[in-house]
N, C-alpha and C positions, 0 to 999 in steps of 0.2 A: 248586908241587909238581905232579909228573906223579902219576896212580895210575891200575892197570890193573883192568877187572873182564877176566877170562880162562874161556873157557872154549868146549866145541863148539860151533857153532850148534843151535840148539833148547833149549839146557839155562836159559835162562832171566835173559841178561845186561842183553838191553833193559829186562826188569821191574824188573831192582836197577836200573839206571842210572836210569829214570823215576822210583823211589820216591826214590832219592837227590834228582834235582835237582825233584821237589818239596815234598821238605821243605826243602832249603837254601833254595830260594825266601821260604820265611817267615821265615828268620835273618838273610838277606842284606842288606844296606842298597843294596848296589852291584847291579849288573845281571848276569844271566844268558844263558849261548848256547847252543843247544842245537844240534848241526851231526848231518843223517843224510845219509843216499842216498836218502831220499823223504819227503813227508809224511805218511808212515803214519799218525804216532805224535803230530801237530801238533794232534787235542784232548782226548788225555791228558797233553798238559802244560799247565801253572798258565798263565793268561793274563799274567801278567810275565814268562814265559820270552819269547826270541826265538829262534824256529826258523827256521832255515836250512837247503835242500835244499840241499846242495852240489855237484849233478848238474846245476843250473843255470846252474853257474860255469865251464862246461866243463874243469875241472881235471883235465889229461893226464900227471901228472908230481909227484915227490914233494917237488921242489925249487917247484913251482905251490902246493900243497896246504900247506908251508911258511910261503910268502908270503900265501896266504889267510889263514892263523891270525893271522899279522902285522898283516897290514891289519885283521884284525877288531880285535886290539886297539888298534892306532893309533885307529882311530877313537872309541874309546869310552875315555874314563878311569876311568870308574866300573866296568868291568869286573871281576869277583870272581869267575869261574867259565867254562868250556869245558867240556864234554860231547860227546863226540867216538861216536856209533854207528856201529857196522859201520866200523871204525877204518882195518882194511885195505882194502877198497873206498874209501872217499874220501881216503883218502893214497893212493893207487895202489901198494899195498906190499905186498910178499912177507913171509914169518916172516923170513926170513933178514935182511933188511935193518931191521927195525923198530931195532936200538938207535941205527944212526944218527940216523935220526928221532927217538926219543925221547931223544936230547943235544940234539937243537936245541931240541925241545918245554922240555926242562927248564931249558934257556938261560933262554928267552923269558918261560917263566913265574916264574921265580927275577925275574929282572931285571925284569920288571913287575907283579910279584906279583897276579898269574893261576893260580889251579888249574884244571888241565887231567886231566878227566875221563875216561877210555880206555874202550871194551869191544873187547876183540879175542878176534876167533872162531878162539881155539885152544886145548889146552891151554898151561896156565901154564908145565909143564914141561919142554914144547918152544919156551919162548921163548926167544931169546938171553939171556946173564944180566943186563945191564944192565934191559931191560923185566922180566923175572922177578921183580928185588930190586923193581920198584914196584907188583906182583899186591899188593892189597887184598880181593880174594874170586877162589876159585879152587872153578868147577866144572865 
């Protein structure tokens, strides 16, 4: 399942996504990803997350950023979660195009039963409706 935290920048999306993945951390038996644009955030979270700069991947392309999330799950089977910060920054994506993305996000995590964590800095209401229906906190 895809779900989206939505809302301005500054209103406060990285704090719920951090309190989120770690408390799932403690429930989890499977493994955790945490993907941003930098290591800001890399020692507020639990030391069994794995954090991933994905600015070190040189990913130019939303069809690149796709096959990133791919490969990350290929490699890992114990996999149980994706955390995806600053969503549009490292999918290289506009408001306008996210529901493509998020049909393939929802693909992959359906079919390898992977929840994939979102924050996207925008309002909820200005998302296309496909990403809108999977807004789980909207501020």
């Amino acid at each position: 399942m895809v779900q989206i935290i939505a809302g301005e920048k500054g209103k406060g999306k990285t704090k719920i996504l951090l309190d989120k993945v770690n408390y799932e951390v403690r429930r989890t038996r499977g493994t955790i990803v945490y993907l941003d644009k930098s290591n800001q955030h890399m020692y507020e979270l639990h030391r069994d997350i794995r954090m991933i700069n994905v600015t070190d991947y040189m990913i130019e392309c939303t069809s690149e950023f796709v096959g990133f999330i791919c490969g990350i799950i290929a490699q890992d089977h114990d996999l149980e979660q994706i955390y995806l910060d600053s969503f549009l920054k490292v999918a290289c994506l506009s408001c306008k195009d996210i529901d493509r993305v998020i049909e393939k996000l929802s693909y992959v995590s359906d079919k390898f039963n992977v929840d994939i964590i979102i924050s996207i800095s925008a309002n909820a209401e200005d998302l296309p409706e496909l990403a809108r229906s999977k807004v789980i906190v909207a501020l």
